[in-house]
N, C-alpha and C positions, 0 to 999 in steps of 0.2 A: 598133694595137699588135701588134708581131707577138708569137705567141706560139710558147715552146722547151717540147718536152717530150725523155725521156731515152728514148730506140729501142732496147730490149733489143736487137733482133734487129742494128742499125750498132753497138753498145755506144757510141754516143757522142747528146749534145744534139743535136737537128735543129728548125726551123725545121716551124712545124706548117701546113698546109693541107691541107682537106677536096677527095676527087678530085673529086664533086661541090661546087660552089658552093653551092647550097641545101641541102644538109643531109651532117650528118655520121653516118655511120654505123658502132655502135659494139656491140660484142659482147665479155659478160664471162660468165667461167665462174664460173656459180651453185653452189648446194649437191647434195651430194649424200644424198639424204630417208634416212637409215637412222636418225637421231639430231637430237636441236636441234645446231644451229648455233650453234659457242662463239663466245668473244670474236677469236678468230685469224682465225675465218673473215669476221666483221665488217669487220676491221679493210681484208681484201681488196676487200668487197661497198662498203664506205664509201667507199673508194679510189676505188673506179669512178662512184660517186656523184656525187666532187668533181670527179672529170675531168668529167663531164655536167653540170655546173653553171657548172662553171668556162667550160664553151664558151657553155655559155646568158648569161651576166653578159656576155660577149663581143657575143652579137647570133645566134648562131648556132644553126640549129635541129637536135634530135638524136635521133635514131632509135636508141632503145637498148634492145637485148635480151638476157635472160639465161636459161639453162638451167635445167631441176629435171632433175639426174642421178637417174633412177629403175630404174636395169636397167644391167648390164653394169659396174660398179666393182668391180672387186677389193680386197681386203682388203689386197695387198701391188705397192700401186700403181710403186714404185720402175724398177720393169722396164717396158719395150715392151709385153710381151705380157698383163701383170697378175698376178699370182698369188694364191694361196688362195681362197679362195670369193667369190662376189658378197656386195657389202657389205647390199644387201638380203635374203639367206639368212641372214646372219651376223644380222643385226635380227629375224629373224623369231624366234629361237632366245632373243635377249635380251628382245624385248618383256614374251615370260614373268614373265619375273625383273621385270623394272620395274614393271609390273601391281602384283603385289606389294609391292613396296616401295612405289610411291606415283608412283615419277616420271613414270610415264605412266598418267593418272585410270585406276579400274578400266574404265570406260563408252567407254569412248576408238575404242579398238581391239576390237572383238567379239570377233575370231580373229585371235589374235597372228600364227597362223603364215599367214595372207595377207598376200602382199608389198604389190599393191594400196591395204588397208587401209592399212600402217604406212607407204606411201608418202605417202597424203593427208594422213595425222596429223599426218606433220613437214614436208612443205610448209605445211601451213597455219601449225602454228607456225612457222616460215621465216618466213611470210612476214607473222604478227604481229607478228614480232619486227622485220624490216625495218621495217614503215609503223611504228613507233614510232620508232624511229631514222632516220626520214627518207630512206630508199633510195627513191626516184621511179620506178625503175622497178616495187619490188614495187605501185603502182595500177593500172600497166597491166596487165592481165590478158591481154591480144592476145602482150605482147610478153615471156610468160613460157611458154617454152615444154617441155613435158615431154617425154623421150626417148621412153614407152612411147606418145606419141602419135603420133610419126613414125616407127616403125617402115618404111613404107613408101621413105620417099624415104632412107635409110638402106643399105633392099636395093637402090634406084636406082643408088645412085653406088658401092657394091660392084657392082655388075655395068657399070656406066662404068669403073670400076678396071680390072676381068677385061678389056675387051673392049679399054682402051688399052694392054695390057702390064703396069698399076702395080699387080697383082695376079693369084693365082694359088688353085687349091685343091688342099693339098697331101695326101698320101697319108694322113692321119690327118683326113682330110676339112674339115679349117679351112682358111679362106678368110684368106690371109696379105697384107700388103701387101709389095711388093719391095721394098726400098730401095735395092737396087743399079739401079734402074729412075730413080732421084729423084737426080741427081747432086747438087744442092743440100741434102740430109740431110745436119742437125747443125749448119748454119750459124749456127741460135738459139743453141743450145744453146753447141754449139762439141763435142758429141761424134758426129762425125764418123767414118765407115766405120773409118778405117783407127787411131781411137782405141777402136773397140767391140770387143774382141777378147771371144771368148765367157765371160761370166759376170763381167768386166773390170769390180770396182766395183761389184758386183751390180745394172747395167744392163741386162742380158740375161738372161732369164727360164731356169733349168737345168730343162729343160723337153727331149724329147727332139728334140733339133736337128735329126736325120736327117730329119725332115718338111718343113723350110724348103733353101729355095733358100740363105742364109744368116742367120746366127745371130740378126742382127738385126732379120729382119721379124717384123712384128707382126701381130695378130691384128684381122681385119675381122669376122669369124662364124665362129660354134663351134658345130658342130650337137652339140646334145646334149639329147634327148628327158627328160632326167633334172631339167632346170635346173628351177628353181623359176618361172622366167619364160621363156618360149616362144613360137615364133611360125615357124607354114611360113616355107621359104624355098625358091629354088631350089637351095641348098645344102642340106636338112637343115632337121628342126626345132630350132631353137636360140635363141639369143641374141646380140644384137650386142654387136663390141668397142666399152670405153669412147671412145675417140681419133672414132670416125666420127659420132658423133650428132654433136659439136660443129661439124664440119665443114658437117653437113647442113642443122643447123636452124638457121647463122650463113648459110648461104646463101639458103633458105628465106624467114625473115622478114625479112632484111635487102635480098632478091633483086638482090644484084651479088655479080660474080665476085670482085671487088675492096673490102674495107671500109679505114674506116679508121683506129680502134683497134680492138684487143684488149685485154681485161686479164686477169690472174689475180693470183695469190703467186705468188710465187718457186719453190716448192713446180713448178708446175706447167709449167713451162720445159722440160724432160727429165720423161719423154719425154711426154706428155702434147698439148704446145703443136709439138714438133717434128712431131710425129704427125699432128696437123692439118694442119700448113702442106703434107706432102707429098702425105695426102690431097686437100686441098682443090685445091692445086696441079695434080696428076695428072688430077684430073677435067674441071678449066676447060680448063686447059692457058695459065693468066693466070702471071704472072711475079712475081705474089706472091698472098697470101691478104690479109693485113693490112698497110698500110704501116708503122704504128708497133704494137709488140709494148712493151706497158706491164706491169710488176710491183712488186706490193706486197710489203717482206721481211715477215721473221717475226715474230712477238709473242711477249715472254717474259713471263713473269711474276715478279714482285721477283727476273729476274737470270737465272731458270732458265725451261729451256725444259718449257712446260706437257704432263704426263702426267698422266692420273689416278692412275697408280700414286702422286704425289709431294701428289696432295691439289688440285693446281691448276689444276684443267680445268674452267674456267668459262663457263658458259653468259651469251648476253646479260639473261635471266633471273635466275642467281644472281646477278649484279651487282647489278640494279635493284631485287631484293628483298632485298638485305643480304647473303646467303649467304656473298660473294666475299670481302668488304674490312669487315662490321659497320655499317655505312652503306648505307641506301638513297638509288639517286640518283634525279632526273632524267633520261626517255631523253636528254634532252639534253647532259647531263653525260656520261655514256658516248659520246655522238659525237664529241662533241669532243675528249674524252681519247682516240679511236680514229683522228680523224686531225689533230690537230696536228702529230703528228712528221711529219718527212720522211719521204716511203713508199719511198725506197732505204736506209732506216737502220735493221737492227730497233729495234722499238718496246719499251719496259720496260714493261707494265702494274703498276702501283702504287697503294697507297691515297693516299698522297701526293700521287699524281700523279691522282688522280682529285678529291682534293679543291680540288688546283689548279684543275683545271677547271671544279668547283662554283662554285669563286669570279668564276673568267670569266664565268662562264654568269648567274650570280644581277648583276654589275658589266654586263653587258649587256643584261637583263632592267630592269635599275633604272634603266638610263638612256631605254631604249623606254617605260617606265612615265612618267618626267621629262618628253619631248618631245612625248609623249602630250596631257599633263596642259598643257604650254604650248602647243602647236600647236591645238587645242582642234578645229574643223573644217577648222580650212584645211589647204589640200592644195596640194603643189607636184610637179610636176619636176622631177628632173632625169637628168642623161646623165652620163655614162663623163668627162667632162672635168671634173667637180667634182674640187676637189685630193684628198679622203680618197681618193674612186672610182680617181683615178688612181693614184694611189701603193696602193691595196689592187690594185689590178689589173695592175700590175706586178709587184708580188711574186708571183702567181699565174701570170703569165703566164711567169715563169721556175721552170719545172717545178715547178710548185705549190709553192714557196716559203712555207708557212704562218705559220712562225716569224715570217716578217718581215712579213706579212701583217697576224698576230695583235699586232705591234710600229706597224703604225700605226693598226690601229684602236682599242686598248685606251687610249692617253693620251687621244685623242680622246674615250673615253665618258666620259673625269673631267672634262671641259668642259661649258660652258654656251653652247651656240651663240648669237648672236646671233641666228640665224634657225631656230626650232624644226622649222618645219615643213620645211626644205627639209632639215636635219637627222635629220630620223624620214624621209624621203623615201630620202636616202642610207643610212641604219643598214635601212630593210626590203632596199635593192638590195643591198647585205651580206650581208645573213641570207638573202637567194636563195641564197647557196653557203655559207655556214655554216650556216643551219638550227639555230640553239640557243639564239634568243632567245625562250622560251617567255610568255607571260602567264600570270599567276594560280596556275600547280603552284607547290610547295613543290621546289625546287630539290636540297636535300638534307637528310634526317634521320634519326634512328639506326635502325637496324632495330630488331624486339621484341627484347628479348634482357635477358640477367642484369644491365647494366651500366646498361639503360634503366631496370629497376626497381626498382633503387641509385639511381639518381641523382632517382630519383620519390620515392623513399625518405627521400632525405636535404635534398629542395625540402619535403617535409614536417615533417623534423624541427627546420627551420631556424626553419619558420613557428611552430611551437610554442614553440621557445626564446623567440621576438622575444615572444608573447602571454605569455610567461609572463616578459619582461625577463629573460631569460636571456640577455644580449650577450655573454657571451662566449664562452658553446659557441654562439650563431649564428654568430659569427664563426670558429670554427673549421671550422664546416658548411660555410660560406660556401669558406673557403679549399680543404676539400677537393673540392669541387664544381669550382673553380676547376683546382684541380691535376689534376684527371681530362679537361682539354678543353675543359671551360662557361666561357661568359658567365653569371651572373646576374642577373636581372632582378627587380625588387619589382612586382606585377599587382594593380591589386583583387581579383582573383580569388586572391592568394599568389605566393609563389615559383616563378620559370619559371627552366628551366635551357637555354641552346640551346647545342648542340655547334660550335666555333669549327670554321668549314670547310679551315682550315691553321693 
């Protein structure tokens, strides 16, 4: 089956094959450690997930690695060159505060103000949070790789820059990349030289320009003995630019000149991803860096784009423990509410829309539970030519296609196959790229809260009415329970109230 995915960099559907035959090699831009990683950023990490899955469901094997940005991000990433502080300085300053407050344990972190520290803290949460939600690459530990561990091969390929032309060190002692050097700059993106006019869109860092060759090169190493992370160089002790680690460490662990996805958000198109390509580009001296350039849009949340100023900047954590929506879900529930949509469409995160997915997820739980129970030991095979396998893998196969994906296996779970096992056989090859058919957790239920011990409240006071043949204030209990969300239920044990998942 051939498969299409959509090539930021041709802006049009192309026809997918790996340059190697035996494996596909894939490289997505991870987190950067200053803070947990919310649900936007998920939503990027999952993306790449399913492209990796989606090839595996295929036959195909994948070499996939991702960054832990730990040194060198800017607080005002917009521009080429970065601006404002490192996002790990700027963390060192907040840890403080969080300490305190709670959101980061007191025991956590020793010394707020090492970067180091608060680096480990939220990688590891990173990367709890990943293996809950099924990201496959946070197990491999080989293929997660940290910037401040490559320092080295970083100063490598800034000094292969210097020595082919595609960089320079300018009179303010930063080591610049040329971009008048890369005739193909902008081609991702589409902002291109002669659209970059200085500070044009605030693309161009207003930074004192008289140092660069022109407005828009960027920044490879900044000596500056002052920075909070450091490191000799032949330039200078300083720090490297964000843009070259990814360059370094996609080459690195993936070791060809040539891979063949990338992914990010959208977010990271300009200048970011344009950044690399010229990097990468200029060092090999190969006629691309990635053949398909993959992006996931943005996550809103009920409409509006998530600040914390506005209250809705949610972590994969406030979600699963109630925080986000009053409902605790399933990691399962949150993956699939993160990549159901199209990953070219932004996404609306919604409680609605989250319990939508409670529903899927618990309708496909209950049917693995049904095939289970009928298929009892036997075991079958099967292949990619079973009717569901095919029609689910076409839909996939045309640029991850989920919707329609999610439209032929969902009628199928309200059946009763004829043949269980070769049924449960099909629904696990499924759940290899969906991942959210759990056993035995409890799918969704209320979080603690004022409304839970209401409604505790009033599962009590129904039972009281019925012992005391009070039917008709039980039946009003009954109804208001009902009108708050509840099914109720009659238990030897009393009144059970469960929250209706839509």
């Amino acid at each position: 089956m051939t498969i299409q995915f959509y090539n930021t960099l041709s802006n049009t559907t192309e026809d997918f094959s790996p340059v190697d035959a035996d494996c596909v090699r894939m490289y997505s831009c991870g987190p950067t450690v200053y803070d947990y990683a919310h649900i936007g950023n998920f939503r990027s990490f999952l993306f790449a997930d399913v492209i990796r899955r989606t090839l595996e469901f295929f036959g195909y094997k994948v070499h996939h690695v991702m960054n832990i940005t730990d040194v060198g991000h800017m607080t005002d990433d917009s521009s080429a060159d970065g601006a404002g502080e490192d996002k790990m300085a700027a963390a060192a300053q907040r840890v403080k505060e969080d300490k305190k407050s709670g959101k980061v344990p007191a025991g956590a972190v020793e010394n707020p103000g090492d970067p180091y520290q608060i680096a480990e803290f939220y990688t590891k949460a990173f990367l709890e949070d990943a293996k809950l939600l099924g990201v496959k690459v946070a197990f491999e530990p080989d293929n997660i790789l940290k910037a401040t561990d490559n320092i080295d091969i970083m100063q490598d390929m800034i000094a292969q820059l210097i020595h082919k032309g595609h960089a320079y060190v300018g009179p303010d002692g930063v080591v610049y990349y040329s971009v008048e050097s890369f005739p193909d700059y902008g081609k991702l993106s589409g902002n291109t030289l002669d659209h970059l006019q200085m500070g044009a869109g605030g693309r161009i860092n207003a930074v004192d320009q008289s140092n660069k060759r022109h407005p828009a090169d960027f920044m490879l190493w900044k000596a500056d003995s002052t920075h909070i992370m450091k490191w000799d160089s032949p330039w200078g002790t300083g720090y490297p630019g964000w843009h070259i680690e990814c360059s370094c460490m996609a080459r690195k662990r993936l070791g060809k000149d040539v891979i063949d996805i990338h992914t990010g958000g959208e977010d990271l198109i300009f200048p970011h991803h344009e950044c690399e390509i010229a990097q990468s580009r200029g060092a090999t001296g190969a006629d691309a860096f990635a053949k398909f350039w993959m992006h996931a849009r943005f996550l809103l949340v009920e409409g509006e784009k998530m600040s914390k100023s506005k209250g809705n900047f949610w972590t994969v954590r406030d979600v699963l423990e109630g925080r986000a929506t009053g409902v605790k879900v399933h990691p399962a529930v949150l993956r699939l509410e993160l990549i159901k949509s199209h990953y070219r469409a932004n996404m609306n995160f919604t409680k609605k829309g989250l319990l939508d997915s409670a529903n899927i997820v618990k309708r496909l739980t209950d049917f693995r539970t049904r095939l289970e129970a009928a298929a009892g030991e036997e075991t079958v095979e099967v292949d990619l030519n079973h009717p569901i396998l095919k029609e689910f893998g076409a839909a996939l196969a045309d640029d991850l296609n989920f919707s329609k994906a999610l439209a032929v296996v969902l009628p199928w779970a309200n059946s009763d196959p004829d043949n269980p096992a070769q049924a449960l056989a099909v629904l696990n090859k499924i759940n290899e790229v969906l991942a959210v058919a759990p056993l035995g957790d409890a799918v969704v239920s209320e979080s603690a809260s004022e409304e839970e011990s209401e409604i505790a409240a009033l599962c009590k006071a129904m039972d009281e009415s019925r012992t005391s043949k009070d039917w008709a204030t039980a039946d009003a209990v009954r109804t208001k329970i009902q009108e708050a969300g509840y099914d109720v239920k009659t238990t030897p044990e009393g009144t059970v109230a469960e929250k209706r998942l839509a």
